[in-house]
N, C-alpha and C positions, 0 to 999 in steps of 0.2 A: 504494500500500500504506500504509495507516493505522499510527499507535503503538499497540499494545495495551498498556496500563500493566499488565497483567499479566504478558506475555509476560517472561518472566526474561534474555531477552537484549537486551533492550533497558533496562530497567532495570542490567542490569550494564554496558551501553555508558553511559548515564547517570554511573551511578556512576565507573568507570574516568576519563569526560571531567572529571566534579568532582573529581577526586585531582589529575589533570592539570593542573587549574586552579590547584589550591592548593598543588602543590608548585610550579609556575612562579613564582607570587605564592612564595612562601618561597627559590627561586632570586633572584628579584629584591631581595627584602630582605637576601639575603644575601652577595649581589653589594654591599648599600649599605653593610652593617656590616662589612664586609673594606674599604671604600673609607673609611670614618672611622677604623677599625682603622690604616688608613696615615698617615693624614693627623697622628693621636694620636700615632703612634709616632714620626713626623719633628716633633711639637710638643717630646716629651719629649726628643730628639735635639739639637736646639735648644737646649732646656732646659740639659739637661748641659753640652752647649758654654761656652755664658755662664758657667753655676757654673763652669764649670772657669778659662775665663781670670779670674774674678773671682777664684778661692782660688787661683790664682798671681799675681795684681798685690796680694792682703793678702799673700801668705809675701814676697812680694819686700820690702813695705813693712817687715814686720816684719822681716826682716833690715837692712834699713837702719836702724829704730828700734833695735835689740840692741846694731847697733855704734856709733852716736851714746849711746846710753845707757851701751857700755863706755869709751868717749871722754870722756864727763862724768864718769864714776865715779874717772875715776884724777886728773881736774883736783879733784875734793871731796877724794879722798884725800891730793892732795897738798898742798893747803891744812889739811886737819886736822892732817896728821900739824906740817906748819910751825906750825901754830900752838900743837899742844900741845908741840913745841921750843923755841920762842920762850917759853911759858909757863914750861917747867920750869930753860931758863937764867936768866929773872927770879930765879927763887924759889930756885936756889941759892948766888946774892952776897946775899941776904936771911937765907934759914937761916945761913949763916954765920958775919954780923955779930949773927945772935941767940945762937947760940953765942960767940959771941966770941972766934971762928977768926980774923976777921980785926979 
């Protein structure tokens, strides 16, 4: 029995096997884009990971930078304050021998 390209049922098995074709081919592509979909998702999982133990070893650093910086702050402090001490008992046996207190 020959094709008659006429015949409508053969033409629509035609047709039918072409849809068939191309949604397999679209199955398979999208069999491939679900399989990069994963692979992207465990990149960016990755990703996060790092970023995260990275902005926890800077907060840890900066904590340790805050309290060396308040460790410094109070050794400045106590030099300045000693020395505007030391400043101001010079200049008061001065002032007073310029009054002539003493």
């Amino acid at each position: 029995m020959e094709k008659d390209n006429n015949d409508y049922a053969y033409a629509t098995l035609d047709q039918l096997m072409a849809v068939d074709r191309r949604v397999s081919l679209l199955e398979q592509r999208l069999t491939r884009i679900e399989g990069i979909l994963e692979q992207m998702d465990k990149r960016i999982d990755d990703m996060n990971r790092s970023l995260n133990k990275r902005i926890d070893d800077i907060n840890r650093r900066l904590g340790s930078l805050e309290a060396k910086i308040d460790s410094d702050f109070k050794w400045v402090l106590g030099f300045w304050l000693s020395t505007i001490s030391l400043i101001i008992s010079t200049m008061i046996p001065v002032a007073l021998k310029i009054l002539g207190v003493i």
